[in-house]
C-alpha positions in Angstrom: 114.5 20.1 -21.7 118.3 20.2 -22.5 118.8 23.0 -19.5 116.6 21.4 -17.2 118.9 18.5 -17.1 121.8 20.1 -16.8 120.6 22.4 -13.9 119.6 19.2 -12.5 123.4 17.3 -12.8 124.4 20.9 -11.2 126.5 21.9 -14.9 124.5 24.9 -15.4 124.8 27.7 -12.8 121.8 29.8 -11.0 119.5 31.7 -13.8 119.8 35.7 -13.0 116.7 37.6 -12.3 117.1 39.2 -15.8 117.2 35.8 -17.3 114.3 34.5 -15.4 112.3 37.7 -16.7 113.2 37.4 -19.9 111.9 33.5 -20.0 109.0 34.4 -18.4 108.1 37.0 -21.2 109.7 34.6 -23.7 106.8 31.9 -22.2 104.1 34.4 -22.2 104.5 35.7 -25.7 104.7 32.2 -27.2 101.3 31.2 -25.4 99.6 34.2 -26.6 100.9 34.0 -29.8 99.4 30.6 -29.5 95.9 32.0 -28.6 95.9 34.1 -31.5 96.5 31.8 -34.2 93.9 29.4 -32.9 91.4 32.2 -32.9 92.6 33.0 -36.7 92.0 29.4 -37.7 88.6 28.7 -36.0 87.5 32.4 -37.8 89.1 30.6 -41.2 87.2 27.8 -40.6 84.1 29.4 -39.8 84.1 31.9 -43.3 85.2 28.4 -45.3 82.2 26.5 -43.7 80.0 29.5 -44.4 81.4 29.9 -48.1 80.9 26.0 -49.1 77.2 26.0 -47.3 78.2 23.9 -44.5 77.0 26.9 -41.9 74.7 29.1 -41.9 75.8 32.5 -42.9 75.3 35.6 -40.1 72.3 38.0 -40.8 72.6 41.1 -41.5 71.0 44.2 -39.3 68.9 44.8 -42.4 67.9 40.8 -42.5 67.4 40.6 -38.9 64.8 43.5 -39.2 62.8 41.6 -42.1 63.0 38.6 -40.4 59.1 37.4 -41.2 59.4 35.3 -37.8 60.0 37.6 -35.9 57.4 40.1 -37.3 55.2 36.5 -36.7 55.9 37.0 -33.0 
């Protein structure tokens, strides 16, 4: 915010093309980094929800095969 201001009272000279990459990549690594963590928690969430009986846990391929509703159908 700081730099934008002063680019703005023309205090800050003309960002370099190196510079501009290296925000750019700075920008895009912070917003991925962001996308991973949120993905880490909602799978935390999911295996704490599972664990205290608040969800229903995933089958197995071996459940899935003895599923009695299924055979039913």
């Amino acid at each position: 915010m700081e730099l934008e201001k002063k680019k703005r009272e023309g205090k800050l000279k003309q960002e370099s093309g190196e510079n501009k990459e290296i925000n750019a990549s700075v920008l895009l690594q912070r917003r991925i980094r962001g996308i991973l963590a949120r993905k880490f928690v909602e799978r935390l969430r999911t295996e704490e929800m599972e664990f205290l009986g608040m969800a229903r846990k995933k089958k197995t391929p071996e459940e899935e095969r003895n599923d009695p509703i299924k055979k039913m159908e």
